[in-house]
N, C-alpha and C positions, 0 to 999 in steps of 0.2 A: 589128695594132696600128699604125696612125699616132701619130707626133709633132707633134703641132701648136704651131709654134713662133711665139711672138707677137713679130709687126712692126715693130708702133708702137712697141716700148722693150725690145730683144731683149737689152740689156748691162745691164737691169737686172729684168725680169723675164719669164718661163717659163709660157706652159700648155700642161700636157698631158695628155693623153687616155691612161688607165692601160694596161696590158697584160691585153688583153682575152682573150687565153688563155696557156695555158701550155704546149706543146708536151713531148711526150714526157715527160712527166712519171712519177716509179717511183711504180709501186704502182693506178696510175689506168688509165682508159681512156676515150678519148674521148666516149664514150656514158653515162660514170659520174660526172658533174656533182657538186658537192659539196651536200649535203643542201638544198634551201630554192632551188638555182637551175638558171636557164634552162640547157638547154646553150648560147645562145648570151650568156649572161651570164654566164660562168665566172667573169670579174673584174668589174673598177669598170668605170664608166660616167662618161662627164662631165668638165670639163676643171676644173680648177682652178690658179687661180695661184700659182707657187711663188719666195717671194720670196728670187732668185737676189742682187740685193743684198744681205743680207743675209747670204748666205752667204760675199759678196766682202768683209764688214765695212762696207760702204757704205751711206751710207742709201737713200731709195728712190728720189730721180733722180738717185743716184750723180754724180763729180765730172765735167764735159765730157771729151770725148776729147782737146781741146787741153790740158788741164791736169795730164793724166798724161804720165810719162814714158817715154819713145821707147816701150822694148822694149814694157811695156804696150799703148802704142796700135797697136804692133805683131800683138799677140799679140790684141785686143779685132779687130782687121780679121779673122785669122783665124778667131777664136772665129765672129764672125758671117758671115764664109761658108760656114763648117760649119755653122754653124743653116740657113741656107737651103739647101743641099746636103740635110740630113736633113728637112727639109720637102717637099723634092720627091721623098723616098726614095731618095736616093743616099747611102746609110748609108756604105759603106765610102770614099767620095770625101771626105764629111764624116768620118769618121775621120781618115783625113787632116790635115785641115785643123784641127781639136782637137789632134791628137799634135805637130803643128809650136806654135802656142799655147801647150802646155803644156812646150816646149823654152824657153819665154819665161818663164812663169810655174807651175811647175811645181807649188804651191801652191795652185793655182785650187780649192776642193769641187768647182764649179758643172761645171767643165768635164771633170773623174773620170764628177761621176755623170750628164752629158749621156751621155759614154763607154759610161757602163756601161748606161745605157737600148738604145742603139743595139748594142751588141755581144748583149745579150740579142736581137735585134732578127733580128741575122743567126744565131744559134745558136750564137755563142761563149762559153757558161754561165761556164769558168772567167775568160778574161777580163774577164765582166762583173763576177763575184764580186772578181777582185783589183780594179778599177776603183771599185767599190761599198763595198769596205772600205778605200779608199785616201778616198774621200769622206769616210765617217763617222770616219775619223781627224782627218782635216782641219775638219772641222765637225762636234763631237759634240752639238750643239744644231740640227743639222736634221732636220726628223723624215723631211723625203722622202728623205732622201740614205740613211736607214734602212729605212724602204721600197724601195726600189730594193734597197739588198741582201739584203733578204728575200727580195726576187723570185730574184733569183739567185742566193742560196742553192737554192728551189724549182725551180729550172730542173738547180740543178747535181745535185738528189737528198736535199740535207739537211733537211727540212720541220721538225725540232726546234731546228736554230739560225735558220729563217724565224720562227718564232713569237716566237724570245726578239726579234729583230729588231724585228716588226711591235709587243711587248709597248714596247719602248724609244719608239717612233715615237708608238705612244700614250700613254706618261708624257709625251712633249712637247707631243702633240695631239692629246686626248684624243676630239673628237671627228670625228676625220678617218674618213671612212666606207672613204676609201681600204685605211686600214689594218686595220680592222676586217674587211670584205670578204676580204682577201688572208688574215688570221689563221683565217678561218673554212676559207678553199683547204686553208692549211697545217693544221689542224688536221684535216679531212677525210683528207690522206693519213695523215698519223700512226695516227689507226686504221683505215685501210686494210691499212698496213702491216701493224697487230698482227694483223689476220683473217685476212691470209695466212698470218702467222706462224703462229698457232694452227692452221688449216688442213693446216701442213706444207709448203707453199712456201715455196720460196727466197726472202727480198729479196735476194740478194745478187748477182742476174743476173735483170734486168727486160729482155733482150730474147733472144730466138731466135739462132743463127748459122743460117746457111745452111748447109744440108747436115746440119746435127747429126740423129741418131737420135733418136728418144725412147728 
C-alpha cells in the first residue's frame, strides 16, 4: 500500500490509495480472497480525497499559515514534512515528525489517523488501533477516521468490532465503496472464523511456533 499524499494543498486536504491487503490476517490465507474478489484486489482501489479540513474545523482553504498561531504554524511545518517523508515511504521518519506535531497540537483527528494509516503500514496493528480510535474520538463525524480503524481493528484480529466500524462510516457515507469493500473483507473472516470453529479448530492461536509437535 502507498500513501499518496496531495501537494498542491497538503494542510487541507488528503488522497489516498486504500490498503490494498491485509497481512496476516486470523482465520484467512493468502490464497483465500474474500468471495467476489481478485487476490490482487483484496481491498479498494482508487484514491479519493478526504477532506482533512474539515476534520481540522476549517473550511476548505483553511486560514493562511501567517494567520495561525506560533505553535500551530509550528506544528503544520511538521505535519507537512511528515507528509512528504510518508510519500516517499519513510513511514517511520514521518512518524517522527507527526508525534513532534502532535506535542503542539495534540487534538489534530487528521494527524491520529495519518498515524494510524502508516503504523498499520509497518505492522504495528495495536498502535494503529489506539491512533485510529484516538481519531474517531476526536472526530466522530468522519467517516475515513472510521475506516481506518476498522482496518486496524482487522489487522489486529477483531473482524466484529471492524464491521460495527465500517457500519458507522457508512451511516456517514453511505456511498463510500471504500467502506463497503473493507465490510465485505471483515465479513468474510467472520465466517471464516465460524467454519473453523465448527470444524473443531482453534481461533484462538492463528499461528504455528517453531518447533511445536503436532
Amino acid at each position: 500500500m502507498k500513501i499518496a499524499w496531495n501537494k498542491k494543498n497538503a494542510s487541507a486536504k488528503r488522497s489516498f490509495s486504500a490498503i490494498s491487503k491485509y497481512p496476516n490476517l486470523p482465520f484467512d490465507k493468502e490464497d483465500d480472497p474474500p468471495p467476489g474478489k481478485d487476490p490482487e484486489d483484496a481491498g479498494v482501489s482508487g484514491n479519493q480525497e478526504r477532506p482533512a479540513s474539515k476534520a481540522l474545523g476549517l473550511d476548505e482553504d483553511g486560514p493562511s499559515s501567517s494567520s495561525l498561531p506560533d505553535h500551530q504554524q509550528l506544528a503544520r511545518s511538521f505535519q507537512s514534512q511528515g507528509d512528504k517523508l510518508a510519500e516517499e515511504g519513510k513511514y517511520r521518519e514521518a512518524l517522527g515528525r507527526w508525534e513532534t506535531a502532535l506535542t503542539l497540537v495534540p487534538e489534530n483527528a487528521v494527524l491520529h489517523e495519518q498515524k494510524a494509516q502508516v503504523l498499520l503500514e509497518i505492522g504495528d496493528a495495536w498502535g494503529a488501533l489506539k491512533a485510529a480510535i484516538r481519531a474517531t474520538e476526536l472526530n466522530p463525524s468522519w467517516a475515513e477516521a472510521w475506516i481506518t480503524l476498522g482496518r486496524a481493528q482487522l489487522n489486529f484480529g477483531e473482524p466484529d468490532s471492524a464491521i460495527a466500524s465500517f457500519d458507522r462510516a457508512l451511516s456517514l457515507k453511505p456511498d463510500c465503496e471504500e467502506a463497503q469493500d473493507d465490510r465485505r473483507t471483515a465479513l468474510h473472516l467472520v465466517k471464516k472464523r465460524k467454519q473453523l470453529h465448527l470444524s473443531g479448530v482453534s481461533t484462538t492461536k492463528s499461528r504455528f511456533v517453531v518447533g511445536e509437535k503436532d
